[in-house]
C-alpha positions as CSV (number, residue, x, y, z in Angstrom):
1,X,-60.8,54.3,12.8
2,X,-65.0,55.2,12.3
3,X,-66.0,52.1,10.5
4,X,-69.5,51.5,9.0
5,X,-71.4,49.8,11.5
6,X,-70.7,51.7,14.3
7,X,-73.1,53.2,16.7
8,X,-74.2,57.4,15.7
9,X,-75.1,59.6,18.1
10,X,-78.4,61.4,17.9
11,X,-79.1,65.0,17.9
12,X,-80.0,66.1,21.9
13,X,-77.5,63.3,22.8
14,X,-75.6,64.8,25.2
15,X,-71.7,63.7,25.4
16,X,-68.0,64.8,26.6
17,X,-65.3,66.3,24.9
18,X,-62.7,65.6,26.3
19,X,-58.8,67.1,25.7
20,X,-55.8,65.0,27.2
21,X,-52.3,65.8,27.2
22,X,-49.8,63.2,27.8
23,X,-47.7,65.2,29.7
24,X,-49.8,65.8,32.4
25,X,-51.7,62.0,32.7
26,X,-54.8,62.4,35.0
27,X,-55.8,66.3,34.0
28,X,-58.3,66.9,31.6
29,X,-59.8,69.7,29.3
30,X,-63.0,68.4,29.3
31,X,-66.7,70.2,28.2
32,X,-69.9,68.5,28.5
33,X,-71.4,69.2,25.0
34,X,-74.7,68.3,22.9
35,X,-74.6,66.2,19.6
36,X,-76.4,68.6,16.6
37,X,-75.4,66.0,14.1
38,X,-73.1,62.7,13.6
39,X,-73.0,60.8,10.6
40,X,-69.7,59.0,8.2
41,X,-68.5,62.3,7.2
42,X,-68.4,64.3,10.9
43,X,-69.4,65.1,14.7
44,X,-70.8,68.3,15.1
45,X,-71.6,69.2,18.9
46,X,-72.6,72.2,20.8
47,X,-71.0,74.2,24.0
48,X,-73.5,76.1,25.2
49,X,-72.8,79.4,26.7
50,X,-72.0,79.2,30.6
51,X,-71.4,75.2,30.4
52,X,-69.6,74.2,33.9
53,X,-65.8,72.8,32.1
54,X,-62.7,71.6,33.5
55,X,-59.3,73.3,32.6
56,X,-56.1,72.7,33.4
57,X,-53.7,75.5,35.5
58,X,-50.6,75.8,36.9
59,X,-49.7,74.0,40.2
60,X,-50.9,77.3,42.6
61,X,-53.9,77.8,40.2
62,X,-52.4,80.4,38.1
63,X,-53.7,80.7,34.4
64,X,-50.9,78.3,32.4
65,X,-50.6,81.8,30.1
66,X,-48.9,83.6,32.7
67,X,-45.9,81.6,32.2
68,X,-43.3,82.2,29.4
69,X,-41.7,80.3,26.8
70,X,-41.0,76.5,27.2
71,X,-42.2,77.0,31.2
72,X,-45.7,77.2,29.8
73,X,-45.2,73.4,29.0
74,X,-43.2,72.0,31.5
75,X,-44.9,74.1,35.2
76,X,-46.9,71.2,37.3
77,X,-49.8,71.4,36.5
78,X,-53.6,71.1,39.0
79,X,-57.2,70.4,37.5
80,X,-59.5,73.3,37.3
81,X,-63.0,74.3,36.8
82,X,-64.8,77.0,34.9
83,X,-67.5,78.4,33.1
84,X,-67.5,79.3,29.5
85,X,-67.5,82.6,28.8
86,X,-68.4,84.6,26.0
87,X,-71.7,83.0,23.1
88,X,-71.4,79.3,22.9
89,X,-70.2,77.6,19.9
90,X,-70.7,74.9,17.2
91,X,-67.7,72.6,16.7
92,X,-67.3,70.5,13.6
93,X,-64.6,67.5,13.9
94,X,-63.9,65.0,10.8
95,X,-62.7,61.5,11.1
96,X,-58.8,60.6,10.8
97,X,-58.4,64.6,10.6
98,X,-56.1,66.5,12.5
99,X,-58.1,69.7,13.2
100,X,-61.8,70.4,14.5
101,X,-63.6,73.5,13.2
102,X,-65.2,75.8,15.5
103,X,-67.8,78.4,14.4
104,X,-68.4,81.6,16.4
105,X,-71.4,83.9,16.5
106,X,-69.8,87.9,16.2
107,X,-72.1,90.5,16.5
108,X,-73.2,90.0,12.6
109,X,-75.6,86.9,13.8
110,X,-74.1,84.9,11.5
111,X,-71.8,81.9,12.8
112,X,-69.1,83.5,9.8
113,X,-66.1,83.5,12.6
114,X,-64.1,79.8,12.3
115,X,-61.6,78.8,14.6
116,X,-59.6,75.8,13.4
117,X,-57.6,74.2,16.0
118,X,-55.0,71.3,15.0
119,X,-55.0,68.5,17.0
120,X,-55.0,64.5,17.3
121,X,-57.8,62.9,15.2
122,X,-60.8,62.3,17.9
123,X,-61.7,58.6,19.2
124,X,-64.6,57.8,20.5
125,X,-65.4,56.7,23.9
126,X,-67.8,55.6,26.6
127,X,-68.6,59.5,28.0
128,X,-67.7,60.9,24.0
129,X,-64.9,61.9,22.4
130,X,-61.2,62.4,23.2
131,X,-57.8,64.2,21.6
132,X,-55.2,66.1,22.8
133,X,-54.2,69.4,21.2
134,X,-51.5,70.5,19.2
135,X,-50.8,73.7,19.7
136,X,-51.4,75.5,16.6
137,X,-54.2,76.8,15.5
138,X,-55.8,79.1,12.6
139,X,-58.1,81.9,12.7
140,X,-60.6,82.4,9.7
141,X,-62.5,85.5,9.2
142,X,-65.7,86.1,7.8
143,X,-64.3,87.3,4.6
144,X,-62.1,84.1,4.4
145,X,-58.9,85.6,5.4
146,X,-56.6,83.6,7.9
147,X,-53.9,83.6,10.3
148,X,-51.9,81.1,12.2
149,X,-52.1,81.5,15.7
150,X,-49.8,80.3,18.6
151,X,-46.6,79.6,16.1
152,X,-44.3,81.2,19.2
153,X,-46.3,78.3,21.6
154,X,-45.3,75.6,19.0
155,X,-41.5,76.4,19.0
156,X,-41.9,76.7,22.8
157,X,-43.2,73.1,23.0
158,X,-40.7,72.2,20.9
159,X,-37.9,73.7,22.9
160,X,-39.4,71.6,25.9
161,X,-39.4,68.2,24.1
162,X,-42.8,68.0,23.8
163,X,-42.9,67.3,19.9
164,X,-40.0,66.2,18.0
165,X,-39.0,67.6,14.3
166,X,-41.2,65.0,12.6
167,X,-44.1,66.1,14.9
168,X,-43.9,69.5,14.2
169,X,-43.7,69.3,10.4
170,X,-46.7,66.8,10.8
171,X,-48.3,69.7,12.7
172,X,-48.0,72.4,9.9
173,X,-48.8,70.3,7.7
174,X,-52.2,69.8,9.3
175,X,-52.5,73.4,9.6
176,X,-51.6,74.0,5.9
177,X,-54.2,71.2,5.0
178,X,-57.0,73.1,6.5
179,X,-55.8,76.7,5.1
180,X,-56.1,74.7,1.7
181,X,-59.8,73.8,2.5
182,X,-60.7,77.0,3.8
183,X,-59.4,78.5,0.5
184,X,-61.1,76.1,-1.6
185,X,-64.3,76.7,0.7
186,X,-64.3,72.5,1.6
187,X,-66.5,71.6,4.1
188,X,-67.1,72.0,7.2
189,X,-67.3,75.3,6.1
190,X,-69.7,75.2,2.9
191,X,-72.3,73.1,5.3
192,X,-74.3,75.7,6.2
193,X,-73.4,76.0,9.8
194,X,-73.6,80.0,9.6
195,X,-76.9,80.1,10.2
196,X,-77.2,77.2,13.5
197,X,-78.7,78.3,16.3
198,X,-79.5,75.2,18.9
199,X,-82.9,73.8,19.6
200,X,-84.6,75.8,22.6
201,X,-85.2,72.6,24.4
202,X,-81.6,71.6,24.4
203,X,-80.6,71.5,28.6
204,X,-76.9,72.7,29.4
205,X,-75.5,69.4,30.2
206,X,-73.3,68.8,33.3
207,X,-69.9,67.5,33.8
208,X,-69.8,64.1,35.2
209,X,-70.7,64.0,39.2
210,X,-67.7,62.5,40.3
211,X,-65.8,65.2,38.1
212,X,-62.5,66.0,40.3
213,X,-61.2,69.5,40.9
214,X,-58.6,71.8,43.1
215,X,-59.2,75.3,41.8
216,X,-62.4,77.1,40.5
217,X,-62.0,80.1,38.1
């Protein structure tokens, strides 16, 4: 749990996020990132487009989505790296909260695009943060419309034995908690994020030298 006292990162700090899955100990979804703001009430980083990022795959190196149903959990797994494609984003996560907002920049200019994806509240570590994800997620358009996303993946992983009843009710309960604060217009998304663009000084930071992988795609 954050607690008063302890030490904020500045803004041009540059940190990991980190994803770990339990399932798979040892592989990592991991982006180097740079901190635009940290403070009692939330982390907000930045992925700059092209950032070098470590993914997970399938044992050959096949994409983990080219497997169906409950195999998409369950396939051995190797560590793989990659750049980020696509306009990078702004990602917003809350202590003792079980989703992380991320905001996208469509072709309006405007960072009006929100990807909310459920997952374990984030701890802080020596390299940055770390959480593992939970599957489902919600799309938020610039209009304020949503849509769950990946609801087939959850019952998959639940199929595999990944999350039990009580996990899965735990994790739409997350979800419906941040459809209720995209509908009441809570923050993050009322902080005025739309409008971010990162400092021009800001260098793409690397992943970790001694950063271990088997496949590059």
């Amino acid at each position: 749990m954050s607690s008063a006292c302890e030490t904020r990162w500045q803004p041009g700090d540059q940190l990991m996020w980190t994803y770990v899955n339990p399932d798979f100990p040892g592989l990592l979804d991991q982006r180097p990132v740079t901190v635009v703001a940290d403070d009692r009430r939330h982390l907000a980083v930045w992925l700059a487009p092209g950032s070098r990022m470590l993914h997970q795959v399938i044992a050959d190196g096949s994409p983990i989505r080219s497997l169906e149903g409950s195999d998409r959990f369950t396939a051995p797994r190797a560590q793989a790296i990659r750049d980020w494609a696509g306009g990078g984003i702004l990602a917003v996560f809350q202590p003792e909260t079980m989703y992380s907002v991320w905001f996208f920049e469509p072709d309006s200019g405007l960072r009006d695009s929100y990807y909310i994806n459920i997952e374990v509240p984030y701890a802080r570590t020596d390299l940055g943060i770390e959480t593992s994800d939970l599957v489902l997620d919600v799309v938020v358009g610039a209009d304020g419309s949503y849509r769950y996303k990946d609801e087939d993946e959850l019952e998959f992983a639940h199929e595999a034995g990944l999350f039990s009843d009580g996990d899965v009710a735990e994790i739409r309960q997350a979800a419906a908690d941040a459809v209720d604060d995209v509908t009441a217009w809570r923050f993050p998304f009322d902080a005025g994020y739309e409008s971010f663009q990162p400092h021009l000084d800001w260098a793409t930071p690397p992943l970790p030298h001694d950063a271990p992988w088997t496949f590059e795609s």
